[in-house]
C-alpha positions as CSV (number, residue, x, y, z in Angstrom):
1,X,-27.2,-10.8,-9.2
2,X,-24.1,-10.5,-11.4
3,X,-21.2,-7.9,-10.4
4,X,-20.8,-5.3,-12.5
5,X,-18.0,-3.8,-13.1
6,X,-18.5,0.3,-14.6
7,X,-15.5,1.8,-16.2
8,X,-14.3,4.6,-19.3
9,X,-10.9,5.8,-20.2
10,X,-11.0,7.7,-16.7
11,X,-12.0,4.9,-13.9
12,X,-12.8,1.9,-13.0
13,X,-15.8,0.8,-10.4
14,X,-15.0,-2.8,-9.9
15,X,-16.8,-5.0,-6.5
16,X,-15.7,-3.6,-3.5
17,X,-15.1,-7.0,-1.2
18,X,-12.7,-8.8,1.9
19,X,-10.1,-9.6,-1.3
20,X,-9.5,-6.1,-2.5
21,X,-10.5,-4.0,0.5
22,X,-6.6,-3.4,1.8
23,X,-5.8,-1.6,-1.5
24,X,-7.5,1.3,0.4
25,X,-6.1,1.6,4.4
26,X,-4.2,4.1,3.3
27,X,-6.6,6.4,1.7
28,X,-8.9,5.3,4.7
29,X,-6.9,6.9,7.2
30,X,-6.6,9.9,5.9
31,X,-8.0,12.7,8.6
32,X,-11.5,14.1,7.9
33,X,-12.2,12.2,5.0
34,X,-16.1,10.8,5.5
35,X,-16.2,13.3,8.7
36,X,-20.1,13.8,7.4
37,X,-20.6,9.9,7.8
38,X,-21.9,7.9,10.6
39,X,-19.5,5.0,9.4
40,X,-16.1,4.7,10.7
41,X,-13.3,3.2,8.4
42,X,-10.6,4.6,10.7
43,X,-8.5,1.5,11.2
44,X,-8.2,-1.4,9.3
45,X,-10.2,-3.5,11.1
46,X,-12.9,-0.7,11.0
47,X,-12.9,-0.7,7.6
48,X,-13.2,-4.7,7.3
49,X,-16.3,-4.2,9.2
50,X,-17.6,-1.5,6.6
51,X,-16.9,-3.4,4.0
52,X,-18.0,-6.4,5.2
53,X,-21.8,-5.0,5.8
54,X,-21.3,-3.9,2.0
55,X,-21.1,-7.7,1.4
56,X,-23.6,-8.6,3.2
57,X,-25.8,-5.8,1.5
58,X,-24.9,-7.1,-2.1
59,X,-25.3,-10.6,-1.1
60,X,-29.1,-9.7,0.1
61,X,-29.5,-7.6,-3.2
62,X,-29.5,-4.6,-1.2
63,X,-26.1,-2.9,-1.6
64,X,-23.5,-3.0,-5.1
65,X,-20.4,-1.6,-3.6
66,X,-17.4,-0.7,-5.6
67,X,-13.6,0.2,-5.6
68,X,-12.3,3.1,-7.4
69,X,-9.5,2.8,-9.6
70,X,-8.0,5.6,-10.9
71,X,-7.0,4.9,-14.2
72,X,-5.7,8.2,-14.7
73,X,-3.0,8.1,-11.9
74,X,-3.1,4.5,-11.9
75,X,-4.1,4.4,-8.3
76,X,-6.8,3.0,-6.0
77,X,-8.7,5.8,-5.0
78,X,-12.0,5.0,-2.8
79,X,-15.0,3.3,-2.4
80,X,-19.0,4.1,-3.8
81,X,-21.9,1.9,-3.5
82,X,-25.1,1.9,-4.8
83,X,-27.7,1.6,-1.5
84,X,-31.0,1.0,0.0
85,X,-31.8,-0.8,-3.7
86,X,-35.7,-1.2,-3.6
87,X,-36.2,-3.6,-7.0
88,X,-40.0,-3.3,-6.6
89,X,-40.4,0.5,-6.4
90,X,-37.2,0.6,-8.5
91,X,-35.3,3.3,-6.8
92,X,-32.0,3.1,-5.5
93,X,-29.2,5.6,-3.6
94,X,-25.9,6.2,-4.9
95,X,-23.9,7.2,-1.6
96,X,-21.4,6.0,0.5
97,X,-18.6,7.9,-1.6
98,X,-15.2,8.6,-0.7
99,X,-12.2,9.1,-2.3
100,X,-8.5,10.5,-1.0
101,X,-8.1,13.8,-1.0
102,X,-5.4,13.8,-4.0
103,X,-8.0,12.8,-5.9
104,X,-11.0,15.3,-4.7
105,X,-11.2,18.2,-7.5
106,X,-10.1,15.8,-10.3
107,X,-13.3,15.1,-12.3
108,X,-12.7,11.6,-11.0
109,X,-16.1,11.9,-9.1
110,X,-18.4,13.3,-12.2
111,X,-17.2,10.4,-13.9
112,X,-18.0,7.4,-11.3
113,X,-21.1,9.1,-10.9
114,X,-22.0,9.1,-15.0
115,X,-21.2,5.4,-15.0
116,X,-23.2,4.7,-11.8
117,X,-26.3,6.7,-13.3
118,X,-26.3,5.3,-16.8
119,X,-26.0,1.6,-14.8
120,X,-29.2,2.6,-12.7
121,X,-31.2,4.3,-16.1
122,X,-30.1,2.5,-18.7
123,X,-29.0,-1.5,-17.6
124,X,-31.3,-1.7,-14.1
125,X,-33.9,0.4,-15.9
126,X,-34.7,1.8,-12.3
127,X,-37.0,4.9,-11.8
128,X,-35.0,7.0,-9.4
129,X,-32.1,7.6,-8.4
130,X,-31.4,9.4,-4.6
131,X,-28.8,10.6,-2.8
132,X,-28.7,11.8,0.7
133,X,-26.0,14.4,2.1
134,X,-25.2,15.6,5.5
135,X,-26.6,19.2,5.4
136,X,-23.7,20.5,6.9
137,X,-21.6,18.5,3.8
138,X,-21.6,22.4,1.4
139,X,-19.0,20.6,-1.1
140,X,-21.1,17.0,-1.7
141,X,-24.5,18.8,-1.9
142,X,-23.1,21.2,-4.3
143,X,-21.2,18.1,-6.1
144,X,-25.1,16.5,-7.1
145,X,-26.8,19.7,-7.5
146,X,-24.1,20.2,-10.3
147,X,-24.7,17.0,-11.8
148,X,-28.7,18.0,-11.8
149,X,-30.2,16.3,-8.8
150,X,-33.3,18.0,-7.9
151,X,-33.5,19.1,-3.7
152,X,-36.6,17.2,-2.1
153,X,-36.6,18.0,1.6
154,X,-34.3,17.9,4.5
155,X,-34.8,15.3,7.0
156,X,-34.5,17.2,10.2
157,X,-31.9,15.2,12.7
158,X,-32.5,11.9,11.6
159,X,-29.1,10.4,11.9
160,X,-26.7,10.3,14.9
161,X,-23.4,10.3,14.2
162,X,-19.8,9.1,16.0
163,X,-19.5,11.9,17.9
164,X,-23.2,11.9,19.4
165,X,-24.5,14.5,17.1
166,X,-27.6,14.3,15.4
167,X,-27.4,15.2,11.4
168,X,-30.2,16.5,9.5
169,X,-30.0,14.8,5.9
170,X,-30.9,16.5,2.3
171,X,-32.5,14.2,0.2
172,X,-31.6,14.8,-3.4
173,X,-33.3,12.6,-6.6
174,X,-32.8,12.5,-10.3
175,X,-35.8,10.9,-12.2
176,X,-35.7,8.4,-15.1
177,X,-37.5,11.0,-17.2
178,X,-34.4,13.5,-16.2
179,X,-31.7,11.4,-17.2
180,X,-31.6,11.8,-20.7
181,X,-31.5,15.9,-20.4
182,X,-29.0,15.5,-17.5
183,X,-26.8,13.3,-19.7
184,X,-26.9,15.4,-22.4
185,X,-25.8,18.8,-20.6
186,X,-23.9,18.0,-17.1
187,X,-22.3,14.5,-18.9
188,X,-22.5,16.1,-22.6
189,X,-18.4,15.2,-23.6
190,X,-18.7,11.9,-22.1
């Protein structure tokens, strides 16, 4: 599997791995900021061991994990993946997403998430795309239901998290046959 590496005038999605992973401590620190994950990337040696299951994913052809780059600010600003990738069924989750908080409310997200779609539609030529949200996680469900992903059911408590609780988890898709009318009206100027 070759790397991709997604990117417009606005950012940057380049492999996520052990010899870039430090250019985002800092943003990983910050409080709160995947408080609706079960991951913890708290410390830096926590977050060698996140992204160090991401390479293991993408070297099983089961993960593509990314860095942000901001090209606006010129500034590392997170870390996405593509997920769960099933090549036979051809479906695939975009999740994993976090960014620093300067850059939350930028448009910097609509725009890794264009790039990551058209990859999945248009160069994979994959069937579905999913994503699955904390149901408790009000600003990331609305974030994909903006963007045009269709609600499918909740998965009642099927995660525990850090902190012992039990999550339930909305399942959101977008379809193959979707992505050309969701291109053309949420991602119309890009």
């Amino acid at each position: 599997m070759i790397a991709p590496t997604l990117e417009n005038d606005r950012v940057k999605l380049a492999i996520l791995d052990l010899s870039n992973y430090k250019h985002l401590i800092e943003i990983a620190n910050q409080e709160n900021l995947i408080q609706y994950s079960p991951s913890d990337i708290s410390t830096p040696e926590k977050l060698k061991e996140y992204v160090q299951v991401a390479v293991d994913g993408y070297y099983h052809k089961t993960i593509i994990p990314f860095i942000i780059y901001d090209k606006q600010t010129q500034a590392y600003a997170g870390s996405t993946r593509f997920g769960l990738i099933n090549w036979k069924n051809k479906v695939l989750h975009i999740g994993w997403t976090w960014i620093g908080k300067q850059f939350q409310g930028t448009g910097l997200n609509k725009h890794m998430k264009f790039l990551m779609l058209k990859y999945a539609f248009e160069t994979l030529n994959f069937d579905k795309v999913e994503f699955r949200i904390d149901e408790r996680n009000i600003a990331s469900r609305k974030a994909v239901e903006k963007i045009g992903a269709t609600l499918e059911g909740i998965l009642r408590k099927d995660t525990l998290m850090l902190d012992g609780f039990k999550r339930s988890t909305c399942c959101y898709g977008i379809l193959k046959e979707e992505w050309q009318m969701i291109k053309g009206s949420f991602f119309n100027d890009y």
